[in-house]
N, C-alpha and C positions, 0 to 999 in steps of 0.2 A: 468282207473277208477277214480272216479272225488272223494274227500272227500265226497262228499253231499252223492252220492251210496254206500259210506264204511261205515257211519254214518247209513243209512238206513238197508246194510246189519246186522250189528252188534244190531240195533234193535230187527231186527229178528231172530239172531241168538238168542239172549235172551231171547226173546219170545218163540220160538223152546224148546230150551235147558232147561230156566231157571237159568242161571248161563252166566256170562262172557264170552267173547271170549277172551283165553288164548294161546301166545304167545312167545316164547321168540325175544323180540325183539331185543339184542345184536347181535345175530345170524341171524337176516333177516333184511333185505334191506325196506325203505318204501315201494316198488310198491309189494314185495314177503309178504308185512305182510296182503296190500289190498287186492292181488288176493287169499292168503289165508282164507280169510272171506268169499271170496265170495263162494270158492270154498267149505269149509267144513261147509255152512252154510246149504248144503245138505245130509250131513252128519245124521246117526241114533244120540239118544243122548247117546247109548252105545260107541259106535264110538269116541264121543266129549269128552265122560268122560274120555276115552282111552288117548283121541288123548292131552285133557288137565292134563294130568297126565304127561307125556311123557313131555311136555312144561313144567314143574312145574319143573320137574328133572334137564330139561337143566338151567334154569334158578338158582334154588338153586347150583348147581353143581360149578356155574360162579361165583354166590356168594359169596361161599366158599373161592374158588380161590382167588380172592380179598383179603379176607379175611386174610388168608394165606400168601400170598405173602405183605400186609404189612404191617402185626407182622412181617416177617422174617427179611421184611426189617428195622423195627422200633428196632428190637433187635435181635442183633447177636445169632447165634446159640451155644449156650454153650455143648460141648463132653465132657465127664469125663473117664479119662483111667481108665481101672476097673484093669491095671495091678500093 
């Protein structure tokens, strides 16, 4: 799949939908993020609201993580004996 036909599906998927083609793209590979366009551009737009829901998760979820991991690392974890 050429950039030129992922640009044109993604077109259409907006036209379709209304909304973006949402992805997390940490998790997929460039050629799995094109054939994904093409493939759920067939998709109902119940489907896509679904299916961009689901991507919105994975992607906040990575974010976090990040996030997470570094405060922990920017500052130690302080325990308090409650004995």
């Amino acid at each position: 799949m050429s950039p030129s036909s992922s640009f044109l599906s993604d077109i259409r998927y907006r036209e379709k939908n209304g909304f973006p083609f949402v992805i997390c793209a940490r998790r997929n590979k460039l050629s799995s993020i094109m054939a994904g366009i093409q493939r759920r551009v067939q998709n109902s737009r119940i489907v896509e609201i679904q299916s961009g829901i689901e991507e919105v998760k994975k992607i906040a979820e990575l974010r976090i993580l990040t996030i997470f991991s570094n405060t922990l690392q920017l500052q130690p974890l302080q325990v308090k004996s409650v004995l």
